[in-house]
C-alpha positions in Angstrom: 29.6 -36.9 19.7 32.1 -36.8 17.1 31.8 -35.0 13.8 32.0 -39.1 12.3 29.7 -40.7 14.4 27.3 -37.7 13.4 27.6 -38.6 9.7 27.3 -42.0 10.4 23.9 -42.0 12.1 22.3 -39.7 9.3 23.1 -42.1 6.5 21.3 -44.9 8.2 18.0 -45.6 7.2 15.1 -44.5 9.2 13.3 -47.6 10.6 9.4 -47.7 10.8 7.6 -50.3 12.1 4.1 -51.1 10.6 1.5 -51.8 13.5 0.0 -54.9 11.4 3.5 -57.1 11.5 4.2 -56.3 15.3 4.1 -59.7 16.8 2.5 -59.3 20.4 3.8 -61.9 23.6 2.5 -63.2 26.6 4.6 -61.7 29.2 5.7 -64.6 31.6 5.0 -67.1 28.7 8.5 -66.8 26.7 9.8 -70.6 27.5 6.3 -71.7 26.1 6.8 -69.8 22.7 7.1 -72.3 19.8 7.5 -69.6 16.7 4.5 -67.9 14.7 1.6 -68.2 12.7 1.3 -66.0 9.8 -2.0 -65.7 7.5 -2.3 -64.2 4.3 -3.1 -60.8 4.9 -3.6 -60.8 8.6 -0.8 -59.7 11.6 1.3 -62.9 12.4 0.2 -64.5 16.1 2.5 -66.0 18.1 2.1 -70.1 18.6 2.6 -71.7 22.2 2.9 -74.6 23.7 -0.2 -76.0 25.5 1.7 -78.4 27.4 4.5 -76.3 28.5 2.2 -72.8 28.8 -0.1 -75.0 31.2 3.1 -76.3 33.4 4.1 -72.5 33.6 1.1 -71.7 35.1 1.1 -74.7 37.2 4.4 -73.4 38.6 4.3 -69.7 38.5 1.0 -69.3 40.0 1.0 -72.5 41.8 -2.4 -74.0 40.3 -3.4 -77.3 40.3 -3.2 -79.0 36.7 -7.1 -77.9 36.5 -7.2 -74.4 37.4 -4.1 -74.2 35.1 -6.0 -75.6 32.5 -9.2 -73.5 33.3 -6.8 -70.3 32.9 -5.5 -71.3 29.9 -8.8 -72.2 28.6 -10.5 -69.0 30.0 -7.7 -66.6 29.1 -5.0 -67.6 26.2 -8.1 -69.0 23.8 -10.9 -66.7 24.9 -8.7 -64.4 22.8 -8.3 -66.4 20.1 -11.9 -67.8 20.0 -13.1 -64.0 19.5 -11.5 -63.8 16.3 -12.7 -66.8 15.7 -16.3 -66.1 15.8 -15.8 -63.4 12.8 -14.9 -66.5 10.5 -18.1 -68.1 10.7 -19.4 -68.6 7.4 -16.5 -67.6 5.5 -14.3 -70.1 2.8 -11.7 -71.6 3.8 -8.2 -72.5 1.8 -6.7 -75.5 3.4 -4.7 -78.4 2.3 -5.3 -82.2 2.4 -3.3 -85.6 2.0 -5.7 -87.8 0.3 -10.0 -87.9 -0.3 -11.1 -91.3 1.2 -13.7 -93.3 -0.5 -16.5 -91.9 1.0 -15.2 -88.9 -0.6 -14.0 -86.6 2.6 -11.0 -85.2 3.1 -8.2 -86.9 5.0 -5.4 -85.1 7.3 -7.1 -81.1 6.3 -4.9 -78.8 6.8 -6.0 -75.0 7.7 -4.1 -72.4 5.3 -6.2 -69.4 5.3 -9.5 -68.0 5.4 -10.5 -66.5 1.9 -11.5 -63.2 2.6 -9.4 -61.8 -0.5 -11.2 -62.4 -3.1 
């Protein structure tokens, strides 16, 4: 390696990456990826499609539309549904359109649990 390509790579900054903001993937799953979910204070979690995530397992692992959905049921939200379970009893920040006149709230939108305070 030359003497300039030496310098070069010992004035660039050293990356770190923080184990919190490492996004983690289904592998097999990529073309049913829609973006992610980020929560205040909290790694962000990757968002996929149902639709399309149940038509991957339809083809990929040639299961009828109800075992696909069982999987997906069984395995993609089990996850999710474990971490739910810890939110139980904890406020909620979310967002609405409008309070309808028996006083509820229309179109709630989740923002956050509000474990920060």
């Amino acid at each position: 390696m030359s003497n300039q390509k030496k310098k070069k790579a010992k004035s660039e900054p050293a990356t770190t990456e923080d184990a919190d903001s490492i996004l983690l993937l289904y592998a097999g799953l990529e073309d049913a990826f829609i973006g992610t979910v980020e929560q205040y204070g909290r790694p962000p979690i990757a968002c996929y499609s149902k639709r399309i995530t149940i038509s991957i397992l339809e083809k990929e692992f040639r299961l009828s539309a109800r075992h696909a959905q069982e999987r997906y049921e069984f395995e993609y939200l089990q996850n999710n549904f474990e971490e739910m379970k810890t939110w139980v009893g904890k406020e909620a920040t979310f967002k609405y359109f409008e309070r309808t006149k028996a006083n509820s709230y229309r179109f709630p939108l989740f923002k956050a649990i509000r474990d920060y305070e």
